[in-house]
C-alpha positions as a printed Julia matrix, in Angstrom:
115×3 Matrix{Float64}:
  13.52   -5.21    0.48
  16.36   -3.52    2.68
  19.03   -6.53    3.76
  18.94   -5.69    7.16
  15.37   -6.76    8.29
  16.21   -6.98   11.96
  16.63   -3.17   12.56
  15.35   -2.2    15.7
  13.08    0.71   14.84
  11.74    1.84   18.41
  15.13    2.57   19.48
  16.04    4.45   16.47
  16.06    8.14   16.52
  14.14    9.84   14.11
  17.38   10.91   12.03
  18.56    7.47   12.27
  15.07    6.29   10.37
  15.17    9.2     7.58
  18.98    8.0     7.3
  17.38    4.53    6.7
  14.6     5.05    4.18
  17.08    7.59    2.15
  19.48    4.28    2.1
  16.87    2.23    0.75
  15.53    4.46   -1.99
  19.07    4.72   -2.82
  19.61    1.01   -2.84
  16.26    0.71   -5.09
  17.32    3.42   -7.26
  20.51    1.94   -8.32
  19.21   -1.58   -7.88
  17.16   -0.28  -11.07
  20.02    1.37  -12.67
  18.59    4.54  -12.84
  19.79    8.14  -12.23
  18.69   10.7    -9.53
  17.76   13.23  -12.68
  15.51   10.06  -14.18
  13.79    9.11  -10.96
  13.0    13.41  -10.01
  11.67   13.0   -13.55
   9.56   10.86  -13.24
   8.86   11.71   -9.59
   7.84   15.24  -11.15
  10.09   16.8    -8.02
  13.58   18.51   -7.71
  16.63   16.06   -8.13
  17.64   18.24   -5.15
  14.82   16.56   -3.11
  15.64   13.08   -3.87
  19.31   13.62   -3.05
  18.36   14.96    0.63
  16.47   12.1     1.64
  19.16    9.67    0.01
  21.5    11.46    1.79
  19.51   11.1     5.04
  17.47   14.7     5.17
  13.56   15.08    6.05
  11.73   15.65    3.06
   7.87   15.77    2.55
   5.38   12.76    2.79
   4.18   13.66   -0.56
   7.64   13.88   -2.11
   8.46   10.54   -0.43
   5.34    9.05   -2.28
   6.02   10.62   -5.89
   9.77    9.12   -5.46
   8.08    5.28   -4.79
   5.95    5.79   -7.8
   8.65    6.44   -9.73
  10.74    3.53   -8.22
   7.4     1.36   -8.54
   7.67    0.47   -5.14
   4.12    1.55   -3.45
   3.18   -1.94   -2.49
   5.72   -1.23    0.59
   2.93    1.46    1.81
   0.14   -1.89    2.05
   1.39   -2.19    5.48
  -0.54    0.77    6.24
  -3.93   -1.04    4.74
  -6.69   -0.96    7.16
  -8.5    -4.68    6.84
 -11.82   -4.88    8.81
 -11.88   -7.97   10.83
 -15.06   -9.6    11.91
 -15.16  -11.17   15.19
 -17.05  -14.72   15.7
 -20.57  -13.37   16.78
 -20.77  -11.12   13.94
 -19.82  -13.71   11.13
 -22.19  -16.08   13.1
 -24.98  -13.24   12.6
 -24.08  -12.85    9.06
 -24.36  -16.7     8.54
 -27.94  -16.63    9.84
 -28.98  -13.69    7.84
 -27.95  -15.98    4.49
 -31.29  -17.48    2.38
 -31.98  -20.81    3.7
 -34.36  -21.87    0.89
 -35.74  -20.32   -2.47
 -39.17  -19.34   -2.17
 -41.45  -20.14   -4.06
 -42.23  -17.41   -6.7
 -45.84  -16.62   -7.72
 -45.17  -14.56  -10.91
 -44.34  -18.09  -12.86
 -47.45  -19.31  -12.6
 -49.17  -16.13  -13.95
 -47.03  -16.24  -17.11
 -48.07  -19.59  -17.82
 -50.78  -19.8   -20.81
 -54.09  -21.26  -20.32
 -53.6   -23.88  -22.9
């Protein structure tokens, strides 16, 4: 993803992040040899939009997600996934609650013919 993982983002200002996520859709971008006009395109927004944030300005969340569509580069947003973990006692619950046995089933016996 960007070459410089170690980026200390807490101590970043703000600016200093935009700047950082306008680099790396840049970086992307070309990495894919495609032009800003393409990418707004494709984004369905303003090749005016995509150069502000490449060139380190705010732009919308929503704008921000159209232009990683359009780079195909959403799976950076599965950090954001929420994944329900369940602690000990409740998978221990859950274990008990699974069928032990079959039980036997009455309606087989019905079906049967007399003969």
């Amino acid at each position: 993803m960007m070459e410089n993982t170690n980026l200390n983002w807490i101590s970043m200002s703000d600016n200093a992040i935009i700047s950082s996520i306008g680099a790396y859709i840049k970086h992307e971008r070309l990495k894919q040899n495609k032009t800003q006009a393409k990418i707004a395109e494709d984004a369905g927004i303003n090749r005016w939009t995509l150069s502000q944030i490449e060139n380190g300005e705010a732009i919308s969340l929503t704008s921000l997600i159209q232009i990683l569509r359009a780079l195909n580069l959403l799976t950076i947003l599965d950090i954001f996934k929420i994944e329900t973990q369940l602690s000990p006692i409740q998978l221990a619950k859950l274990e008990k609650q699974k069928r032990q046995r079959a039980s036997s089933n009455s309606n087989e016996n019905k079906n049967e013919s007399s003969w």
